[in-house]
Backbone bond lengths (Angstrom), bond angles and torsions (degrees), N, CA, C in turn:
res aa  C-N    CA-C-N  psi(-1)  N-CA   C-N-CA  omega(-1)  CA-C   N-CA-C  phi
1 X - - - 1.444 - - 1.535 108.07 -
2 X 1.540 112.88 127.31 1.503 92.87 172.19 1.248 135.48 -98.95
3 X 1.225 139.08 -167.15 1.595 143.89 -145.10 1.607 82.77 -73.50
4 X 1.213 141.77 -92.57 1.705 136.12 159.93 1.224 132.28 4.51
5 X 1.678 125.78 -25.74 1.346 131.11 -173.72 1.406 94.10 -118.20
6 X 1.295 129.81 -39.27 1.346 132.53 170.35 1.673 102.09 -58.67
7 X 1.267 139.62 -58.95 1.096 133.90 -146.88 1.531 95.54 -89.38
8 X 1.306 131.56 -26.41 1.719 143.81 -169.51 1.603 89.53 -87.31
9 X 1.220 121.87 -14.50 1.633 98.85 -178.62 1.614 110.18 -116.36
10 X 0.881 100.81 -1.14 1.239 112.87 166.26 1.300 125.76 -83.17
11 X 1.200 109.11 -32.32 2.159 131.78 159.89 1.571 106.74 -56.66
12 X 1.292 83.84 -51.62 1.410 97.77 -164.84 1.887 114.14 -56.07
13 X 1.250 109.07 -31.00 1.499 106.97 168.58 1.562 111.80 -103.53
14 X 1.412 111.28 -15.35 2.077 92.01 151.62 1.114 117.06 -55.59
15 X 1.881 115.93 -56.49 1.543 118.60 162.05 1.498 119.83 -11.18
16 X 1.253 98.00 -82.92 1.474 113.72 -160.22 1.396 109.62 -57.35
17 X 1.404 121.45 -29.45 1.818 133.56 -171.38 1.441 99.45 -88.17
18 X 1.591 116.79 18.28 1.260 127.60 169.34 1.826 120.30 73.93
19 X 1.297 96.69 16.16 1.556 115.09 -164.03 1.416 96.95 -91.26
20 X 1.365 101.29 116.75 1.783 109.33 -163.71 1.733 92.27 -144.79
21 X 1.062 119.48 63.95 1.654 105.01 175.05 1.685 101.84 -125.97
22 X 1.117 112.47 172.04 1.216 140.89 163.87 1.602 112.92 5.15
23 X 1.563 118.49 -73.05 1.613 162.44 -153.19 1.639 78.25 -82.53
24 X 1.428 130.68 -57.20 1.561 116.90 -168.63 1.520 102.52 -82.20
25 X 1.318 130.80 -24.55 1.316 137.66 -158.99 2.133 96.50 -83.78
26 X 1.018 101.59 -9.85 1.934 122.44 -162.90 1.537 92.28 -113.32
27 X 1.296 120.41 -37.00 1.338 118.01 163.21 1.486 145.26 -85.32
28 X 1.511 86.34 -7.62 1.702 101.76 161.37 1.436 113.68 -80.57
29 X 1.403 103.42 -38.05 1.402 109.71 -169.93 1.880 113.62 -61.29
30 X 1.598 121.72 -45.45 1.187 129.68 163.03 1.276 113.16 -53.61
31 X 1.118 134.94 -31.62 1.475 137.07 -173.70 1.461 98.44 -90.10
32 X 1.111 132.65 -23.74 1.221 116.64 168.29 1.350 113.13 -81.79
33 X 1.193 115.55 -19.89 1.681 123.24 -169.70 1.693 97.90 -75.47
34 X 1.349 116.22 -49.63 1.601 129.07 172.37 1.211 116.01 -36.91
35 X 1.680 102.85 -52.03 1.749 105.10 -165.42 1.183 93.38 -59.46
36 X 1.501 132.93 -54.84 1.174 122.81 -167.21 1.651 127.69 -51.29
37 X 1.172 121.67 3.27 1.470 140.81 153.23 0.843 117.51 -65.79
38 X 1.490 128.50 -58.40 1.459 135.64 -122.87 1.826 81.77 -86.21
39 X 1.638 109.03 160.18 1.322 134.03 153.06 1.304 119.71 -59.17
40 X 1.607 122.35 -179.32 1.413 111.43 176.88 1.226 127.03 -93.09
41 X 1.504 110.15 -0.05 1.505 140.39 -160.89 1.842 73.58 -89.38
42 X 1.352 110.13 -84.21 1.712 125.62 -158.46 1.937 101.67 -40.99
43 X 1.343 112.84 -47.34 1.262 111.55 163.17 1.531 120.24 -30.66
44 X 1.054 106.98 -80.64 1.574 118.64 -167.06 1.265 87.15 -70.66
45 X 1.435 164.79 -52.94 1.531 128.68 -152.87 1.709 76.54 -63.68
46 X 1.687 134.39 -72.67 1.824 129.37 -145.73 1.454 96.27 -53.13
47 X 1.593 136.94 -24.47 1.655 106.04 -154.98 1.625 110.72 -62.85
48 X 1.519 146.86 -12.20 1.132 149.19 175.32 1.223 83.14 -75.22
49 X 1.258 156.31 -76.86 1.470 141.89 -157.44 1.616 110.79 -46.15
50 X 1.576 105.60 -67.29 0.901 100.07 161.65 1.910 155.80 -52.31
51 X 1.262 90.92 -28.77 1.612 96.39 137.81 1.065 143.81 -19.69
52 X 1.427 88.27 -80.15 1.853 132.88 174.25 1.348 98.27 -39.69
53 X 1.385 129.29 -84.58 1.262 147.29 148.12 1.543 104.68 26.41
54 X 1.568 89.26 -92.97 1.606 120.67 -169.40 1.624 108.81 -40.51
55 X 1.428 105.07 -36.45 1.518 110.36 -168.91 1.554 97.02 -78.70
56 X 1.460 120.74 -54.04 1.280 122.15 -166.51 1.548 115.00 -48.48
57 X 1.314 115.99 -25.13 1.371 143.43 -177.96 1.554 117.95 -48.17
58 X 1.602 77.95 -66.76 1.508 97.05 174.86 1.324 123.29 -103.35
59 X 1.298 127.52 37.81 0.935 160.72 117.86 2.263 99.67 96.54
60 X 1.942 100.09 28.23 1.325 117.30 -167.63 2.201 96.27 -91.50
61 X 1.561 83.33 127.58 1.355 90.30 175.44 1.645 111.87 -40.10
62 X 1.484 124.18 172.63 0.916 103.88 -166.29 1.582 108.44 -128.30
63 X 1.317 138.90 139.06 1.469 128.78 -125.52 1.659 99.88 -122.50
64 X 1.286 129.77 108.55 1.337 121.21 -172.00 1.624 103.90 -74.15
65 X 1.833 96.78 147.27 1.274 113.54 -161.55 1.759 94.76 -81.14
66 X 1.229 118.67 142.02 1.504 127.38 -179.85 2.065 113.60 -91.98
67 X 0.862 94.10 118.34 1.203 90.78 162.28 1.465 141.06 -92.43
């Protein structure tokens, strides 16, 4: 897993435990700064994280991906 999916999933359950302050709002911002690194390979494994993310945000249940 890389430094981006590790650090996005780790948000991702402050998120969800309703943890919305400051420290996560500073941690979106680096993770957005990251993606902008990543390859196109590293992209597509995070966009389900990022998803995840997006929903937790806006506070939208969160919708399992179908295979």
């Amino acid at each position: 897993m890389s430094e981006f999916s590790l650090r996005a999933a780790a948000l991702l359950q402050r998120l969800e435990s309703g943890s919305s302050d400051q420290s996560a709002q500073s941690e979106l911002s680096e993770l957005r700064s990251l993606w902008r690194t990543l390859s196109t390979e590293e992209r597509d494994q995070a966009t389900p994280l990022v998803s995840a993310l997006v929903a937790a945000q806006s506070n939208e249940p969160r919708r399992s991906e179908e295979h």
